[in-house]
LUMBADO-625030 format. One record per residue: x, y, z negated of N, C-alpha, C in turn; residue in one letter; residue number from 0. Coordinates in nm, 4 decimals. Example, Ala and Ser with C-alpha at 12.3 -4.5 7.8 and 13.67 -1.06 7.14 Angstrom:
<atoms>
ATOM      n.c1      n.c2      n.c3     ca.c1     ca.c2     ca.c3      c.c1      c.c2      c.c3  residu  num
ATOM    1.3190   -0.5690   -0.7800    1.2300   -0.4500   -0.7800    1.3200   -0.3300   -0.7800       A    0
ATOM    1.2850   -0.2250   -0.7080    1.3670   -0.1060   -0.7140    1.2900    0.0030   -0.7870       S    1
</atoms>
This chain:
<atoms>
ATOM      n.c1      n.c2      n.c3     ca.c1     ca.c2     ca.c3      c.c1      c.c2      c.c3  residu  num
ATOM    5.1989   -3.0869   -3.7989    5.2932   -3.1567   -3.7109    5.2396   -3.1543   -3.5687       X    0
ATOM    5.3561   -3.1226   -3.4685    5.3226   -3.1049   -3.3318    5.3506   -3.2591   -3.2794       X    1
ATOM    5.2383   -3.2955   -3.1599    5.3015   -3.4375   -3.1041    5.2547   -3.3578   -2.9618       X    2
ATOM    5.3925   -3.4427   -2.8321    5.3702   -3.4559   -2.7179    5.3827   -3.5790   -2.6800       X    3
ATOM    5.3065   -3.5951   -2.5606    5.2414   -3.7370   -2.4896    5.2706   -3.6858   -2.3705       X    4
ATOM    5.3830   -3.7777   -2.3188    5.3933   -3.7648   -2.2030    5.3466   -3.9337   -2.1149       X    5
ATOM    5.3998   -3.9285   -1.9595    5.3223   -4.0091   -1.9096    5.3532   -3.9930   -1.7916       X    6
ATOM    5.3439   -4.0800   -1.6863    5.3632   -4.0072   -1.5460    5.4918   -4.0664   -1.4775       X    7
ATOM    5.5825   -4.1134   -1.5260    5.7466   -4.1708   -1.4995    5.7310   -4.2799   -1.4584       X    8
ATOM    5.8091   -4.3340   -1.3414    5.7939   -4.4672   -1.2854    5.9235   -4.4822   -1.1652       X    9
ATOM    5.9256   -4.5391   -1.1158    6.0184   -4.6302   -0.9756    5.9669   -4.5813   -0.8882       X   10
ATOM    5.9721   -4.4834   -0.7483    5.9443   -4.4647   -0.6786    6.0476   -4.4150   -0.5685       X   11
ATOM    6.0010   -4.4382   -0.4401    6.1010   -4.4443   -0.3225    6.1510   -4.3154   -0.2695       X   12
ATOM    6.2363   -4.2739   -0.2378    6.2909   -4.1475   -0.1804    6.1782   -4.0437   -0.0709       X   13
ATOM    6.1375   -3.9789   -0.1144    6.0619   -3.8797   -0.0452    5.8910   -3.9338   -0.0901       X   14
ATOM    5.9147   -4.0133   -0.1712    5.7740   -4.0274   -0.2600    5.7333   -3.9499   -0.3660       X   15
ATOM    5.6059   -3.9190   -0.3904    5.5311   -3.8404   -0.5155    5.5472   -3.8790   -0.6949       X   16
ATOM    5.5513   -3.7949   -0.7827    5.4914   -3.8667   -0.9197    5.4542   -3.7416   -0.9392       X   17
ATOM    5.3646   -3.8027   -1.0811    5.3208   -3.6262   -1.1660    5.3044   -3.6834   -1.2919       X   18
ATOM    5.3614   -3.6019   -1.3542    5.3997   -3.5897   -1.4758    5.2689   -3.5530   -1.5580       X   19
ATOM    5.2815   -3.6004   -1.6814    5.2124   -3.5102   -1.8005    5.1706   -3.4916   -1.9252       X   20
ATOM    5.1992   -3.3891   -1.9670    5.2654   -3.3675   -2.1252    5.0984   -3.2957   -2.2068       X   21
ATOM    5.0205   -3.4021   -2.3423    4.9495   -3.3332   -2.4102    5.0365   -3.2939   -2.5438       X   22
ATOM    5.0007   -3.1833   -2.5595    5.0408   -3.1607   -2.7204    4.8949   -3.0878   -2.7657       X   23
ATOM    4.9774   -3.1560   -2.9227    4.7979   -3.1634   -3.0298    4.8946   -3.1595   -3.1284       X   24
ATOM    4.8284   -3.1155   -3.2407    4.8040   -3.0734   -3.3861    4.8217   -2.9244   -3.4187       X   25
ATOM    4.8552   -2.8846   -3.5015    4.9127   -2.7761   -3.5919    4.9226   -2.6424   -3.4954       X   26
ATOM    4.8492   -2.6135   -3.3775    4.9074   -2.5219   -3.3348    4.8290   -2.4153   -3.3102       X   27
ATOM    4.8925   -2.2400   -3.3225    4.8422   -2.1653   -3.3171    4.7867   -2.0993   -3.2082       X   28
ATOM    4.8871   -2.1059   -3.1167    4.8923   -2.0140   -3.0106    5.0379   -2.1213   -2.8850       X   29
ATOM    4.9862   -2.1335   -2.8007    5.1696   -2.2088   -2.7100    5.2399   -2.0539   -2.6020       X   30
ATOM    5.3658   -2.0363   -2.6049    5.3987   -1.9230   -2.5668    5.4393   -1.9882   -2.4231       X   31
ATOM    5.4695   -2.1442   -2.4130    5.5295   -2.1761   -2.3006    5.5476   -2.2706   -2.3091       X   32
ATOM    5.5009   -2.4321   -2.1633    5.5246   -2.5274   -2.2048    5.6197   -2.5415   -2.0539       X   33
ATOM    5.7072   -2.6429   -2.0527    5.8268   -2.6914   -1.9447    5.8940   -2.8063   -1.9715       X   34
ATOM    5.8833   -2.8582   -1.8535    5.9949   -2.9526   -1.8071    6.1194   -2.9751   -1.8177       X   35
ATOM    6.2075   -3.0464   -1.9013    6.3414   -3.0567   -1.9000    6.4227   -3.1912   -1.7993       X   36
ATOM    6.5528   -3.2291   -1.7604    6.5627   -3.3315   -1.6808    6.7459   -3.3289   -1.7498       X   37
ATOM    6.7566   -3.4542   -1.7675    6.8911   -3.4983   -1.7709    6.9312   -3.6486   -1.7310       X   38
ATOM    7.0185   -3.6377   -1.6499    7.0931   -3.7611   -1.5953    7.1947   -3.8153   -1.6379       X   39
ATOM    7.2423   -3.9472   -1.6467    7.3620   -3.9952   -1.6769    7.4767   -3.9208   -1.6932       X   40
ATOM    7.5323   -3.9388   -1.7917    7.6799   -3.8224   -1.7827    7.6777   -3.6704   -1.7328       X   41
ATOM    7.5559   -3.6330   -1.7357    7.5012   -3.4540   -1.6851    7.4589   -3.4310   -1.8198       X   42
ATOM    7.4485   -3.2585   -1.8172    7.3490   -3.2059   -1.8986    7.2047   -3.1643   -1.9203       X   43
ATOM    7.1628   -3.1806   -1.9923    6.9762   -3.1560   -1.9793    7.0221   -2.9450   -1.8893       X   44
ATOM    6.8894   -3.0036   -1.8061    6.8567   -2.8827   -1.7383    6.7279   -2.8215   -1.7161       X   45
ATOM    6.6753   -2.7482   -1.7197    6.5269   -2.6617   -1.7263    6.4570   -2.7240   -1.5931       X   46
ATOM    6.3584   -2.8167   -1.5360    6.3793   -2.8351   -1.4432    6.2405   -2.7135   -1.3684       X   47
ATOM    6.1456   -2.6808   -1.4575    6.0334   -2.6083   -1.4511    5.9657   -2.5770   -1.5604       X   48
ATOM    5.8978   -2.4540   -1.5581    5.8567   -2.3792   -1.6763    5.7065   -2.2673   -1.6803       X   49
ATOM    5.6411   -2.2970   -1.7147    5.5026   -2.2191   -1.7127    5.4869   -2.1562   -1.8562       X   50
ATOM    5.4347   -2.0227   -1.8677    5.4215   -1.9445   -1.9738    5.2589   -1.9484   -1.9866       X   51
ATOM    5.2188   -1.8995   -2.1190    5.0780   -1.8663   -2.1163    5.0060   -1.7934   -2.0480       X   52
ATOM    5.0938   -1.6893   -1.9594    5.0150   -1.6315   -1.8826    4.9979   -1.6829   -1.7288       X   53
ATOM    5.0696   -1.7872   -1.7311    5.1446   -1.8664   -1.6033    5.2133   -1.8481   -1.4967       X   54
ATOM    5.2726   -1.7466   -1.5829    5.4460   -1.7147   -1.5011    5.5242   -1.8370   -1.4709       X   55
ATOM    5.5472   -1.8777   -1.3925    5.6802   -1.9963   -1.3285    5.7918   -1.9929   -1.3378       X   56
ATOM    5.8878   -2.0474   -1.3753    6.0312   -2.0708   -1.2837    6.0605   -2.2004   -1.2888       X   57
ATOM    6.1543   -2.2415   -1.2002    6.1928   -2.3891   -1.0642    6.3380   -2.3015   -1.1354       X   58
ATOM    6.4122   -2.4465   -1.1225    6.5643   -2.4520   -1.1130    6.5349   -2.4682   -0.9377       X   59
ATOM    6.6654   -2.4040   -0.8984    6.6574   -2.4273   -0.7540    6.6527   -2.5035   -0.6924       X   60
ATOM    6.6890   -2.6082   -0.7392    6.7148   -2.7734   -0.6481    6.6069   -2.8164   -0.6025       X   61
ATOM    6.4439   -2.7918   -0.7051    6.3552   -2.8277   -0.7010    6.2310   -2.7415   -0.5928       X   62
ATOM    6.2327   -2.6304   -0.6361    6.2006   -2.5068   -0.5839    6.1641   -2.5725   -0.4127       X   63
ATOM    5.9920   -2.5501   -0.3755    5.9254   -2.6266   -0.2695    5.8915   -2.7477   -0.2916       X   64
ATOM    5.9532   -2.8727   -0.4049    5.9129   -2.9591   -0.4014    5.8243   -2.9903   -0.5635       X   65
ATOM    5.8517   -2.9420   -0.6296    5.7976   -2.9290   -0.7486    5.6880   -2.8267   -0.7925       X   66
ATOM    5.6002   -2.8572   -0.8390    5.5063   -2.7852   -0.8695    5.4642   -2.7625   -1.0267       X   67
ATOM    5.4762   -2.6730   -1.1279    5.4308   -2.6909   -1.2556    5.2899   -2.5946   -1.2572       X   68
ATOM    5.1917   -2.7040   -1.3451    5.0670   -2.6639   -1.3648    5.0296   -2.6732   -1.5291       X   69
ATOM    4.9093   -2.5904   -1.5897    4.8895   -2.6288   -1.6905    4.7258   -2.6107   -1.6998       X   70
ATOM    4.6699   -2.7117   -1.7522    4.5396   -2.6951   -1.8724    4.5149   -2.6308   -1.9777       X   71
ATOM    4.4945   -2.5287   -1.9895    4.5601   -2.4081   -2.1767    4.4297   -2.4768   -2.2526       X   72
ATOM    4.2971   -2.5101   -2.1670    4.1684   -2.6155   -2.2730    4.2399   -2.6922   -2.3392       X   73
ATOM    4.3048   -2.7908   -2.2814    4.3988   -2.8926   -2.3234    4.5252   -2.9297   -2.3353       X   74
ATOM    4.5749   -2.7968   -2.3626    4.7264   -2.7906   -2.4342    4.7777   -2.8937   -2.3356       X   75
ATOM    4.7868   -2.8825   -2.2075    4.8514   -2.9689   -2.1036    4.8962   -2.9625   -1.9804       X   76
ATOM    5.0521   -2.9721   -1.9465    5.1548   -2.9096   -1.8560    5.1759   -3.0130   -1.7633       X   77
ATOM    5.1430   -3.0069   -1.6304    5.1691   -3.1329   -1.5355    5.2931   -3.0699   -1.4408       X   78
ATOM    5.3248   -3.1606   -1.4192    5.4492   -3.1304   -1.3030    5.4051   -3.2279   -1.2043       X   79
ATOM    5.3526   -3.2335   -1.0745    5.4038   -3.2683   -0.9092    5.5552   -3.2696   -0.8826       X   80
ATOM    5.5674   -3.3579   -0.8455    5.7158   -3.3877   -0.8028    5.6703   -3.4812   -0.6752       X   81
ATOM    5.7330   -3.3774   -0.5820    5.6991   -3.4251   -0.3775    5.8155   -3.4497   -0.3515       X   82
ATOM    5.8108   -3.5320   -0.2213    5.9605   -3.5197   -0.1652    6.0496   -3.5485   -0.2783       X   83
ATOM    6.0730   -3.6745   -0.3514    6.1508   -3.7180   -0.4297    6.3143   -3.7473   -0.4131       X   84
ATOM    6.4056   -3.6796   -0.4277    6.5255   -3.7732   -0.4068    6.6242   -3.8489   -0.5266       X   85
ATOM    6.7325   -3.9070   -0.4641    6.7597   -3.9946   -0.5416    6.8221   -3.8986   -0.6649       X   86
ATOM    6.8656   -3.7783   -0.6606    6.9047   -3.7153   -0.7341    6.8728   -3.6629   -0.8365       X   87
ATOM    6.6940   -3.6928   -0.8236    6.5750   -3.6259   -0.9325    6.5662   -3.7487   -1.0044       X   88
ATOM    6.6486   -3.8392   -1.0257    6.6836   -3.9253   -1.1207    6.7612   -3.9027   -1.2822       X   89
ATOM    6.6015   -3.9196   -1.3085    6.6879   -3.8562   -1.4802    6.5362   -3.8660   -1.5660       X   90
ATOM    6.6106   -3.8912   -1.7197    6.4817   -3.8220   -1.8171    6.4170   -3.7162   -1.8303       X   91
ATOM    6.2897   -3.7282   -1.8158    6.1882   -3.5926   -1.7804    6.2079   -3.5577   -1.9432       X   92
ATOM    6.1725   -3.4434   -1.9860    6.1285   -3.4577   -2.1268    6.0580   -3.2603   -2.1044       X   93
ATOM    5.9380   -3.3626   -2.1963    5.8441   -3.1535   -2.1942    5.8874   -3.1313   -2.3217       X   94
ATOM    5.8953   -2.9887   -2.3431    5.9165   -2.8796   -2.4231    5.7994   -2.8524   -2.4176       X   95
ATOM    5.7645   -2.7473   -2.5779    5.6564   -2.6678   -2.5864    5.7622   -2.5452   -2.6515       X   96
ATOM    5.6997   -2.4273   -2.6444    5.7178   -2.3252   -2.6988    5.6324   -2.3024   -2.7775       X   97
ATOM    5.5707   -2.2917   -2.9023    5.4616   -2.2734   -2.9570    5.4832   -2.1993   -3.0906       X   98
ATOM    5.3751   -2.1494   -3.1456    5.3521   -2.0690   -3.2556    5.2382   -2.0983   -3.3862       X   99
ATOM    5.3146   -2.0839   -3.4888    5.2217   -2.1412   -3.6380    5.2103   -2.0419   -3.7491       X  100
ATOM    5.1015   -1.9531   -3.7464    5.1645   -1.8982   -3.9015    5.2216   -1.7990   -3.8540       X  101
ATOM    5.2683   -1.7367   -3.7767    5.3402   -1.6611   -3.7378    5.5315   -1.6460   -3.7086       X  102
ATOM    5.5086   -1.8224   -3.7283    5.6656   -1.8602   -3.6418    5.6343   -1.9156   -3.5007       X  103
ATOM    5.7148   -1.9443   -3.5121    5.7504   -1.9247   -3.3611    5.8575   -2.1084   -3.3589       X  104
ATOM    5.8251   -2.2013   -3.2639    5.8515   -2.3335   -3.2837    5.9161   -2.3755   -3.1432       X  105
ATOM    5.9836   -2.4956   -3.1752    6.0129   -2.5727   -3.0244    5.9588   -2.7122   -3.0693       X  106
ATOM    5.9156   -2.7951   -2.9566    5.9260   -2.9248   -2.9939    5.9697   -2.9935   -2.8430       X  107
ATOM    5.9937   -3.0795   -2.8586    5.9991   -3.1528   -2.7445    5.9298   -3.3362   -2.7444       X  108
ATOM    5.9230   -3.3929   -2.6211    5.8578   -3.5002   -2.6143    5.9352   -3.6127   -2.6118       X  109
ATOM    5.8994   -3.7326   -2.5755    6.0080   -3.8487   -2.6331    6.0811   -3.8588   -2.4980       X  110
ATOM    6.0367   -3.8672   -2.3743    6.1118   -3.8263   -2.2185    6.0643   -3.9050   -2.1709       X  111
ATOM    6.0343   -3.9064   -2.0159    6.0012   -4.0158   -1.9302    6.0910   -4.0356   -1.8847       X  112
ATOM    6.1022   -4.1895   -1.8371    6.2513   -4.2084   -1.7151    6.1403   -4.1673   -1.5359       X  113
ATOM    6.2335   -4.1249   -1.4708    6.1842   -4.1098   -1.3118    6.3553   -4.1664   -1.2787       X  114
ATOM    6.2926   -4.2866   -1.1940    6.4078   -4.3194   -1.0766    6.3776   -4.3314   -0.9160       X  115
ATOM    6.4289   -4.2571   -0.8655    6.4000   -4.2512   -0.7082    6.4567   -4.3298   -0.6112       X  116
ATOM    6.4288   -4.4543   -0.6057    6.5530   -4.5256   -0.5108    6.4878   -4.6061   -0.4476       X  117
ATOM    6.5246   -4.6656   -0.3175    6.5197   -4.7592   -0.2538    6.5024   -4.9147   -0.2838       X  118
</atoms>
């Protein structure tokens, strides 16, 4: 069994910092890719950032300059920087893993952080 631990989510003011961050532990072979997901009230979950094992990137655009995704591969652990906050980056964080067991191939995801950006 895969677990993620996330952490990092809080109340913070418009054009303020957080950072995120996701451990995953148990059962795992190999991680092909761990990322950031974000969904808001009445929206759909969206990719918000994404790092591969070799640490290839991609940013949904909105974010792209203000977001940063990093990882620990020692410690199976994916941080996201989030600069320049707006009220719009209001939503449940939730990390994804991409990972591998045995020779499948897995998703899991984490329980989500809330981030609210407001005044």
């Amino acid at each position: 069994q895969v677990q993620l631990v996330e952490s990092g989510g809080g109340l913070v003011q418009p054009g303020g910092s957080l950072r995120l961050s996701c451990a995953a532990s148990g059962s795992i072979s190999s991680i092909n890719a761990m990322g950031w997901y974000r969904q808001a009230p009445g929206k759909q979950r969206e990719l918000v950032a994404r790092i591969t094992s070799a640490g290839s990137t991609n940013y949904a655009d909105s974010v792209k300059g203000r977001f940063t995704i990093s990882r620990d591969n020692a410690k199976n652990t994916v941080y996201l920087q989030m600069n320049s906050l707006r009220p719009e980056d209001t939503a449940v964080y939730s990390c994804h893993l991409d990972w591998n067991k045995s020779g499948s191939r897995s998703y899991s995801w984490g329980q989500g952080t809330q981030v609210t950006v407001s005044s």
